[in-house]
C-alpha positions in Angstrom: -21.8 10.0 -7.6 -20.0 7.8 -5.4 -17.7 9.0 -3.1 -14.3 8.3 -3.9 -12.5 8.6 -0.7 -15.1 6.3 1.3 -14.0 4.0 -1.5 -10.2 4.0 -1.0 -10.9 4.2 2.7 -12.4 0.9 2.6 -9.9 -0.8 0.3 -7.1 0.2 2.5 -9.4 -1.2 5.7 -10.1 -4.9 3.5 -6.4 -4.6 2.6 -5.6 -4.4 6.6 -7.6 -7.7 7.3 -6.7 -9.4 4.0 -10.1 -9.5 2.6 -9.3 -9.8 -0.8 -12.9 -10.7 -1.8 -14.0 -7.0 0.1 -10.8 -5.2 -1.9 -12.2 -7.0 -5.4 -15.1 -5.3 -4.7 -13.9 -1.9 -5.0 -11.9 -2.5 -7.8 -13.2 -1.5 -11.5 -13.1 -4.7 -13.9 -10.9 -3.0 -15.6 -8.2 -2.3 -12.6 -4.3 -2.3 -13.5 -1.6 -1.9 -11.0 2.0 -0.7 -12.1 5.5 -1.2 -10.0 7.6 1.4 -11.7 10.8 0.1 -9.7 10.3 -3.2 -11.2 8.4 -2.5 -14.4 5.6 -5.2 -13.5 2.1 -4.3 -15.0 -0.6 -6.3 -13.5 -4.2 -6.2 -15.3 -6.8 -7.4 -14.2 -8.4 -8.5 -10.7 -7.1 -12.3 -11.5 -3.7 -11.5 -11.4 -3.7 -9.8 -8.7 -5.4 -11.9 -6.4 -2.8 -14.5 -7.8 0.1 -12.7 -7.0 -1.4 -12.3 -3.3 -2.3 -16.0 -2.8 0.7 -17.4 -4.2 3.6 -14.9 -2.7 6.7 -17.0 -0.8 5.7 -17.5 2.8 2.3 -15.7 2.5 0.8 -12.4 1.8 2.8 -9.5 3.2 0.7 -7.5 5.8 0.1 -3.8 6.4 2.2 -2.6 9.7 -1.2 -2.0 11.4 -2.5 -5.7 11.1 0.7 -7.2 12.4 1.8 -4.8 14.9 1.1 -4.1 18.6 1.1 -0.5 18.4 0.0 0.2 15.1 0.9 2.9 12.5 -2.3 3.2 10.2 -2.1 4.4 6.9 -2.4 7.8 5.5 -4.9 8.7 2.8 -4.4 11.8 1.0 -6.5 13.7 -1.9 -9.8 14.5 -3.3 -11.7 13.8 -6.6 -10.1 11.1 -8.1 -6.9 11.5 -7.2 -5.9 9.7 -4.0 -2.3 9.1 -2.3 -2.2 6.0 0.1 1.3 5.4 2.2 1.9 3.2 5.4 4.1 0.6 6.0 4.1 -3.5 4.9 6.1 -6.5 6.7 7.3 -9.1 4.6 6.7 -12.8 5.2 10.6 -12.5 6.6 10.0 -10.0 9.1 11.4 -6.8 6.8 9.2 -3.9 7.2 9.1 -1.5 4.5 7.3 2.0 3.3 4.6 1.6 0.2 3.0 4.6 -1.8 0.4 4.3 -3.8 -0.9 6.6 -5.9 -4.8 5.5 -6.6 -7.0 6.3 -9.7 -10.8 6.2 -8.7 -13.4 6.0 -11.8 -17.2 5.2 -11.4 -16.6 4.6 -7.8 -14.0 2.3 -8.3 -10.4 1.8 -8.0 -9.4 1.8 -11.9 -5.4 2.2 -11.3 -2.7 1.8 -8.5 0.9 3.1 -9.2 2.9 1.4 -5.5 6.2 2.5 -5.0 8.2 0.3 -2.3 11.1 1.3 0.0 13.4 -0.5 2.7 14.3 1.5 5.4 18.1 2.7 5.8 20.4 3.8 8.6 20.9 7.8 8.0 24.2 8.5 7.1 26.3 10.1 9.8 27.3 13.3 7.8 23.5 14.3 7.6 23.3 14.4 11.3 23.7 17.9 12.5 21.2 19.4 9.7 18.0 16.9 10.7 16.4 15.7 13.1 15.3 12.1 14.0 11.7 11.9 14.1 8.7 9.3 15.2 8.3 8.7 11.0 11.8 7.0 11.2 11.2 3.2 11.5 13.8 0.2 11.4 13.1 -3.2 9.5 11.9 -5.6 12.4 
């Protein structure tokens, strides 16, 4: 049996130097990826790689690749059941917070389910019941 989280380890690693021939790799032939906010399925490795090679002003970038002090992303889970979140920056500069949940099967990445989010100022009324932590990031 393979092991699962050595696979998603090393997706999230070809993802970070935009090896999309090392991320095709670990993908089943089968692979789908959803974006519930926007309702996009994607099937198939094809697709995908299109949507990557032909996105305005290039690829967007994990925040570890194109920062000086980088935040690496955090892998959570076991089986075949995995939770990836980090950071991307946009070809314009806008950083924002991804989460994907991952679906291994035979060794493979079968499904991806990516939430995105843009960073917001906290309102002021929350202030006196939290605190402002290092996990609080502004768009660049």
């Amino acid at each position: 049996m393979a092991d699962n989280r050595a696979t998603v380890d090393q997706f999230i690693n070809a993802m970070d130097k935009m090896d999309i021939e090392a991320q095709e790799r670990l993908l089943s032939d089968d692979f789908v990826e959803e974006y519930p906010q926007s309702g996009e399925v994607i099937r198939g490795k094809d697709n995908r790689r299109a949507i990557m090679e032909n996105y305005p002003g290039g690829t967007p970038r994990e925040t570890s690749a194109s920062r000086q002090n980088p935040k690496p992303p955090v892998v959570t889970g076991a089986g075949d059941n995995f939770t990836a979140s980090g950071q991307i920056t946009y070809p314009n500069g806008e950083t924002w917070h991804v989460i994907s949940l991952i679906e291994v099967r035979d060794g493979k990445i079968r499904k991806m389910t990516s939430f995105f989010a843009a960073p917001f100022e906290a309102p002021a009324w929350r202030a006196s019941y939290v605190e402002k932590g290092a996990t609080a990031t502004k768009s660049r």
